[in-house]
CHARMM-style PDB file with segment names, atoms N, HN, CA, C and O in Angstrom:
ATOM      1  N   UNK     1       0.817  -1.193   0.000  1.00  0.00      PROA
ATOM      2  CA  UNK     1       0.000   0.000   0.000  1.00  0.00      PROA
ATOM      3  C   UNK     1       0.866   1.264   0.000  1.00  0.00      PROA
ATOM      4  O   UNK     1       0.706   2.237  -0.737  1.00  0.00      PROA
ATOM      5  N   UNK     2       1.858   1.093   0.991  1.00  0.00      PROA
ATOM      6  HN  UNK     2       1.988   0.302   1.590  1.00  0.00      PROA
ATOM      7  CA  UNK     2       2.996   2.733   1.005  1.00  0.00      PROA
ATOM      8  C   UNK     2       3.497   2.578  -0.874  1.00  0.00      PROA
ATOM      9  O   UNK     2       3.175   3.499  -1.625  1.00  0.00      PROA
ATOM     10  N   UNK     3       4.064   1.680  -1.284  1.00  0.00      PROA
ATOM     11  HN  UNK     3       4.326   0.931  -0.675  1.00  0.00      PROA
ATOM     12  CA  UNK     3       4.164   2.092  -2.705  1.00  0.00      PROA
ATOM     13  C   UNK     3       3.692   2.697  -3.382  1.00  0.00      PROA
ATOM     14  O   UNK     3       4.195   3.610  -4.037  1.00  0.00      PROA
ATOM     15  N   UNK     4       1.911   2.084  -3.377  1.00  0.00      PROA
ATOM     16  HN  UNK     4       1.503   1.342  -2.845  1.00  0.00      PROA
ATOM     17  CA  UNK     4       1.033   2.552  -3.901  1.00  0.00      PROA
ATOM     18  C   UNK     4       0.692   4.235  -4.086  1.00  0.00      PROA
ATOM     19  O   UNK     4       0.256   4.864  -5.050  1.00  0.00      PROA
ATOM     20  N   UNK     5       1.096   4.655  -2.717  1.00  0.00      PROA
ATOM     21  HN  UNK     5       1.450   4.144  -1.933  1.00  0.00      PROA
ATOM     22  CA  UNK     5       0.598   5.808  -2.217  1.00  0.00      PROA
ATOM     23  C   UNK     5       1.759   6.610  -2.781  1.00  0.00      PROA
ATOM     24  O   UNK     5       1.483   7.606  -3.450  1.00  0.00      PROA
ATOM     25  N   UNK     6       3.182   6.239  -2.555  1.00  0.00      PROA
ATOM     26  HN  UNK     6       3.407   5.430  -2.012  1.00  0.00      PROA
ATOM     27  CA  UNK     6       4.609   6.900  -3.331  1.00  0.00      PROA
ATOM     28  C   UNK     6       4.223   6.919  -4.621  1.00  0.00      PROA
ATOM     29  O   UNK     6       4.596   7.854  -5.330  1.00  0.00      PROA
ATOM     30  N   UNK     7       3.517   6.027  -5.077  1.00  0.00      PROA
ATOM     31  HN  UNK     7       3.214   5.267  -4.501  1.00  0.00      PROA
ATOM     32  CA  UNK     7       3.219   5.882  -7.194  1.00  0.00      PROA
ATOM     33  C   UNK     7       2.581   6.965  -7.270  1.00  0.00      PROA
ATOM     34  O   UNK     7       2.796   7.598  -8.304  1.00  0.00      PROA
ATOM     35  N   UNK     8       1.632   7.564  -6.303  1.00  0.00      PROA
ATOM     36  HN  UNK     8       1.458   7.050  -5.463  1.00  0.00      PROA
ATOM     37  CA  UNK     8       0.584   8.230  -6.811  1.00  0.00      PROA
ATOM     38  C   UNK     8       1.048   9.991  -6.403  1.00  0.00      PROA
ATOM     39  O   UNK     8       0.587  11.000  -6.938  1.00  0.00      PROA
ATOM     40  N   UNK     9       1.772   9.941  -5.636  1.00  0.00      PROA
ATOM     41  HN  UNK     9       2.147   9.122  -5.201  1.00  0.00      PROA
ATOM     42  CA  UNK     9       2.560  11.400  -5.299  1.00  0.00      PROA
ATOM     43  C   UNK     9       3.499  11.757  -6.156  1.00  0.00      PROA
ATOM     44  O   UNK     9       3.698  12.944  -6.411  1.00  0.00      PROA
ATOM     45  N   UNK    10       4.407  10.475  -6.878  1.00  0.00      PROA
ATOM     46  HN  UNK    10       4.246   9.510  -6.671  1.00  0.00      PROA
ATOM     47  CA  UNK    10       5.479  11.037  -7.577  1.00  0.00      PROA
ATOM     48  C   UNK    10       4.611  11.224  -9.233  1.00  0.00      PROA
ATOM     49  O   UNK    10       5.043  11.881 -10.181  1.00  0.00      PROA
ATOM     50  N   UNK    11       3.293  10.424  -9.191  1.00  0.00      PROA
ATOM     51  HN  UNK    11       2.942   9.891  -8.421  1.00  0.00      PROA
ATOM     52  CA  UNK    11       3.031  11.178 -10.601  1.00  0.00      PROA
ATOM     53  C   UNK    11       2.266  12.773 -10.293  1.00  0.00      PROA
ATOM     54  O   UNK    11       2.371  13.704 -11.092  1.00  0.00      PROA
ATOM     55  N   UNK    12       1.734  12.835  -9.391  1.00  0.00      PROA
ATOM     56  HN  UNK    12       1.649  12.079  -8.742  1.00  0.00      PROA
ATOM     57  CA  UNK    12       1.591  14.364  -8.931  1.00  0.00      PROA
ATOM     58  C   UNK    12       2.471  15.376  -9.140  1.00  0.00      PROA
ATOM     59  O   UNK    12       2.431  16.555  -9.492  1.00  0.00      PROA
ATOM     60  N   UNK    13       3.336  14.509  -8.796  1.00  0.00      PROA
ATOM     61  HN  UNK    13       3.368  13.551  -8.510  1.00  0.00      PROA
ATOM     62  CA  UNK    13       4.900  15.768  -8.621  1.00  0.00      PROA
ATOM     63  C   UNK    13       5.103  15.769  -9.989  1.00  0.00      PROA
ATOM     64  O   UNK    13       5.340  16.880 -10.461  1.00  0.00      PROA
ATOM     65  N   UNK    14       5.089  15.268 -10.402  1.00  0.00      PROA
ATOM     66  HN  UNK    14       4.896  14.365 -10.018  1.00  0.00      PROA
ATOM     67  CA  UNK    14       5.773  14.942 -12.316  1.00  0.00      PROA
ATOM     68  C   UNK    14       5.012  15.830 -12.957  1.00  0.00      PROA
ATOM     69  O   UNK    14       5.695  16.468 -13.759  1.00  0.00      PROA
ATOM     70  N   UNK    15       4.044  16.102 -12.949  1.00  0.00      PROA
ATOM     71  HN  UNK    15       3.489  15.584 -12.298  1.00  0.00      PROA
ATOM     72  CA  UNK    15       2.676  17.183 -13.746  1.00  0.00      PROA
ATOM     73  C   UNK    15       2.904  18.470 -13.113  1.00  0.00      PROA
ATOM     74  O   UNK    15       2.936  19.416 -13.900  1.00  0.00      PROA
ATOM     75  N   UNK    16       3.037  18.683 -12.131  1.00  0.00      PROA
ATOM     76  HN  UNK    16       3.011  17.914 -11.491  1.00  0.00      PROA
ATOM     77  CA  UNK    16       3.773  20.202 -11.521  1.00  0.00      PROA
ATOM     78  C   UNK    16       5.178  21.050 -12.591  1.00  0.00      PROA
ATOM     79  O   UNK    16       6.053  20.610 -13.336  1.00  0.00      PROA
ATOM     80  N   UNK    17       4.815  22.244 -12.201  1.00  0.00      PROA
ATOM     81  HN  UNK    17       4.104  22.602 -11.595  1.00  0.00      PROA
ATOM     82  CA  UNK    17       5.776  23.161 -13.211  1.00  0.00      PROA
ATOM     83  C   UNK    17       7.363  23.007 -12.669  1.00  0.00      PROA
ATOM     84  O   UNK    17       7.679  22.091 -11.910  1.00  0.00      PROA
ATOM     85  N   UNK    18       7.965  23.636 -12.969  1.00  0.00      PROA
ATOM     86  HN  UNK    18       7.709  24.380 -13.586  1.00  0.00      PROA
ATOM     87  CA  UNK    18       9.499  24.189 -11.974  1.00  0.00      PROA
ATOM     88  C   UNK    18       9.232  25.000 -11.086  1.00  0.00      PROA
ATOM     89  O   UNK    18      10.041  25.172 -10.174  1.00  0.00      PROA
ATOM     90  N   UNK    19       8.058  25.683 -11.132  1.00  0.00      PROA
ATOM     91  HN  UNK    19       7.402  25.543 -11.873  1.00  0.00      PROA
ATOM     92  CA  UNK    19       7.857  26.712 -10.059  1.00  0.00      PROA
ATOM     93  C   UNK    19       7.038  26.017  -9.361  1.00  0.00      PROA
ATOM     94  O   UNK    19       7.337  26.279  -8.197  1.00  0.00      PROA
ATOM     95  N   UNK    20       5.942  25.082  -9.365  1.00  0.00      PROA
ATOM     96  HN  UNK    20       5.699  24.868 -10.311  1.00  0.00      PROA
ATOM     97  CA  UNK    20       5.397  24.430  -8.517  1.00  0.00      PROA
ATOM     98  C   UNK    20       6.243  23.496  -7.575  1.00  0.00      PROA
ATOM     99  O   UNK    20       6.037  23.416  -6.364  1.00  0.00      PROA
ATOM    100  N   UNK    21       7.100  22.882  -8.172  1.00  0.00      PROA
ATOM    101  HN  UNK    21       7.267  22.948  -9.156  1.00  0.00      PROA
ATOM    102  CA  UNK    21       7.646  21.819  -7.917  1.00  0.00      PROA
ATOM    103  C   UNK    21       9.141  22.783  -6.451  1.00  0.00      PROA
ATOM    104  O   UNK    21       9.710  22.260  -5.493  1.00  0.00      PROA
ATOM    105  N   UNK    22       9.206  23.832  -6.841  1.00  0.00      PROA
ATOM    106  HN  UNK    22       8.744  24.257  -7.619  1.00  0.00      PROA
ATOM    107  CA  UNK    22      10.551  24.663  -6.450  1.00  0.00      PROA
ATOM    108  C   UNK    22       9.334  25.016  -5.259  1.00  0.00      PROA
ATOM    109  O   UNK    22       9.799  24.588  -4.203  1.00  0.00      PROA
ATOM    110  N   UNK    23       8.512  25.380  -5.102  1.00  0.00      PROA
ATOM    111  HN  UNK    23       8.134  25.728  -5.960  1.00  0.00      PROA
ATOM    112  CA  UNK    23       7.707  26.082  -3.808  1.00  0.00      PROA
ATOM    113  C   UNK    23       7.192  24.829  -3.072  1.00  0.00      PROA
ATOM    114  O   UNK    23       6.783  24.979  -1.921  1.00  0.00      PROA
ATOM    115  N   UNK    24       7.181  23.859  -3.520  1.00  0.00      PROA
ATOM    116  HN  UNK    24       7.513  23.737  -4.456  1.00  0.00      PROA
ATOM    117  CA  UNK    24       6.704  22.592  -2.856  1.00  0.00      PROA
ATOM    118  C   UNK    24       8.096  22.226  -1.617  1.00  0.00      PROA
ATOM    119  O   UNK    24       8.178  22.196  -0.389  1.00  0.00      PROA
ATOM    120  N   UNK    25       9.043  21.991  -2.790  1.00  0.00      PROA
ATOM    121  HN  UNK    25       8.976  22.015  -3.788  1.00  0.00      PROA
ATOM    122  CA  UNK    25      10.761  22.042  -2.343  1.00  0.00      PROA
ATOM    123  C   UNK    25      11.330  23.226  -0.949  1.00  0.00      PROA
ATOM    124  O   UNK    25      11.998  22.921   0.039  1.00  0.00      PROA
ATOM    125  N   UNK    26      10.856  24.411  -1.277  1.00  0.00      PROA
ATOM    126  HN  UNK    26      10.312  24.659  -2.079  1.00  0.00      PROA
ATOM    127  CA  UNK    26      11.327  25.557  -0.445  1.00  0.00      PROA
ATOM    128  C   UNK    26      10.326  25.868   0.823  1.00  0.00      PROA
ATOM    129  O   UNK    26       9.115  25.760   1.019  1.00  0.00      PROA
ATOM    130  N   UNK    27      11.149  26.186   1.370  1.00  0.00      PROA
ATOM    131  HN  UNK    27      12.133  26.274   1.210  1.00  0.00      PROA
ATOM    132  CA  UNK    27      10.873  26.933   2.674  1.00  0.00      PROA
ATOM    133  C   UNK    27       9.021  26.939   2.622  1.00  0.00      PROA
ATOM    134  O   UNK    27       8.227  26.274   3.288  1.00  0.00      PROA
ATOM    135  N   UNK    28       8.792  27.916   1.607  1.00  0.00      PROA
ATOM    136  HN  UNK    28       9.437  28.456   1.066  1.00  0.00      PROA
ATOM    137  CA  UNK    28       7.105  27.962   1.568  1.00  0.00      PROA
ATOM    138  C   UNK    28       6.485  26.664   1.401  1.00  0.00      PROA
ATOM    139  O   UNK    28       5.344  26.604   1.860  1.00  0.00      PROA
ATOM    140  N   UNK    29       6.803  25.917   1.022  1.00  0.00      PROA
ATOM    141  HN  UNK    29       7.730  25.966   0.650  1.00  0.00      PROA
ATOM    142  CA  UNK    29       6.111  24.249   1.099  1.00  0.00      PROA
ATOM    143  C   UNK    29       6.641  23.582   2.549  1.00  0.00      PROA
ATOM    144  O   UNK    29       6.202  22.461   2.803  1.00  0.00      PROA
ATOM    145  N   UNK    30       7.399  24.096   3.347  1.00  0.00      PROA
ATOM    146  HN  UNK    30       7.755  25.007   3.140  1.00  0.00      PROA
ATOM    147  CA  UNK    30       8.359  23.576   4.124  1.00  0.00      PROA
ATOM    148  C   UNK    30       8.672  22.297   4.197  1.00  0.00      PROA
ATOM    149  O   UNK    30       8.765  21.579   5.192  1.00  0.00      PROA
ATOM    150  N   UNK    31       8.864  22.002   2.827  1.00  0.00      PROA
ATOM    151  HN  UNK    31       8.788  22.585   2.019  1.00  0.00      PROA
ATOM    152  CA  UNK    31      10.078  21.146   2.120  1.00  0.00      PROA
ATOM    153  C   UNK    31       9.438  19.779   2.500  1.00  0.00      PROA
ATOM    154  O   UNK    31      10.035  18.706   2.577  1.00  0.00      PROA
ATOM    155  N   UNK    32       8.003  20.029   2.743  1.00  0.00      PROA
ATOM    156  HN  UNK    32       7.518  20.901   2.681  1.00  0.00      PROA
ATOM    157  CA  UNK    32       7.460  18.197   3.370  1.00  0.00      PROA
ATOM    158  C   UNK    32       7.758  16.950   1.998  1.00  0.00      PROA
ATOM    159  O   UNK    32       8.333  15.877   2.178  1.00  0.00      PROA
ATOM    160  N   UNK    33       7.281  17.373   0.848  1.00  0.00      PROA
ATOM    161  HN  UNK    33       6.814  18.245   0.702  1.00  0.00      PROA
ATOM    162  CA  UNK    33       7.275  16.270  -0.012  1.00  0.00      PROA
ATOM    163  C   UNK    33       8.686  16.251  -0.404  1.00  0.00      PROA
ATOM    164  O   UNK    33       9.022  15.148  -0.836  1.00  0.00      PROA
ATOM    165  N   UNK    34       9.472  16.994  -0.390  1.00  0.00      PROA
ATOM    166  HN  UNK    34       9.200  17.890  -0.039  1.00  0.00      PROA
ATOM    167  CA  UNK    34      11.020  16.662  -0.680  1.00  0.00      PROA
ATOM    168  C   UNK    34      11.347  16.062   0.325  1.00  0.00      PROA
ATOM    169  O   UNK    34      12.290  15.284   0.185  1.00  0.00      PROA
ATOM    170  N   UNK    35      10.880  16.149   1.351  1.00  0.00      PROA
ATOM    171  HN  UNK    35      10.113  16.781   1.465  1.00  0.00      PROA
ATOM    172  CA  UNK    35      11.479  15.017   2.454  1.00  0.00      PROA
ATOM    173  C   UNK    35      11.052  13.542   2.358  1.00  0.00      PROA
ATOM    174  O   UNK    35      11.920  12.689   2.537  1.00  0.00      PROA
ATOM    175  N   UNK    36       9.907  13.206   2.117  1.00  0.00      PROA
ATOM    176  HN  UNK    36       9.201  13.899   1.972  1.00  0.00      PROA
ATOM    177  CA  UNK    36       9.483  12.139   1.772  1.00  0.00      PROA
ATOM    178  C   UNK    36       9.418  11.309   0.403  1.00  0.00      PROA
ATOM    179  O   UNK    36       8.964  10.224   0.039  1.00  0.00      PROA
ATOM    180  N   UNK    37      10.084  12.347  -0.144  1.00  0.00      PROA
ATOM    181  HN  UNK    37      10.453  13.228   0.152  1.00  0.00      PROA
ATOM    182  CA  UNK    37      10.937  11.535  -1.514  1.00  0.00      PROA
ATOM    183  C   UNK    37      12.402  11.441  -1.362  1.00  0.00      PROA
ATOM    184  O   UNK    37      13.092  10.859  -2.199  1.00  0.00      PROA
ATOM    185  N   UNK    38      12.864  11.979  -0.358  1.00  0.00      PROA
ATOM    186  HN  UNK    38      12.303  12.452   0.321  1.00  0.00      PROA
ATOM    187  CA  UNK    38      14.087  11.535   0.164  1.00  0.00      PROA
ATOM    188  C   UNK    38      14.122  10.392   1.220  1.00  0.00      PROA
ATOM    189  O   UNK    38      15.174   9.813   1.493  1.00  0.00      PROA
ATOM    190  N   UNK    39      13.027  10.113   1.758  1.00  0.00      PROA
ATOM    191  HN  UNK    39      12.172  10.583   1.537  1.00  0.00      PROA
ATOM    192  CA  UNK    39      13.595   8.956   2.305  1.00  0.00      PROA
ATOM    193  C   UNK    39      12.914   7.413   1.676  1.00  0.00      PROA
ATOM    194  O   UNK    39      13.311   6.347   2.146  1.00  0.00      PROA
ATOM    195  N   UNK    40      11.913   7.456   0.630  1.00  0.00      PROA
ATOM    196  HN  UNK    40      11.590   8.322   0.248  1.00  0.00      PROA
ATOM    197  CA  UNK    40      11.819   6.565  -0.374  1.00  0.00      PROA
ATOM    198  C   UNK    40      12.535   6.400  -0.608  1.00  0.00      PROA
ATOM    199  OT1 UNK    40      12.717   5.601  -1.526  1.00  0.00      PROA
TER     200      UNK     40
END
C-alpha cells in the first residue's frame, strides 16, 4: 500500500511546473514532499 501511495505522489509531482515543484521544495512548502521523496 505505502508504494502505492509513493506511485501516486510522484506522478503528482511529475505534472507540476518548476515553479510548482521549487515552492513545494522551499521553505514555503516547508520542504514536506522533498522530504518524503528523500527517504523513499
Amino acid at each position: 500500500m505505502l508504494q502505492a501511495v509513493r506511485t501516486a505522489l510522484e506522478a503528482v509531482y511529475a505534472t507540476l511546473s518548476d515553479e510548482q515543484k521549487a515552492r513545494l521544495d522551499s521553505n514555503l512548502g516547508h520542504g514536506r514532499f522533498r522530504h518524503w521523496r528523500d527517504r523513499w
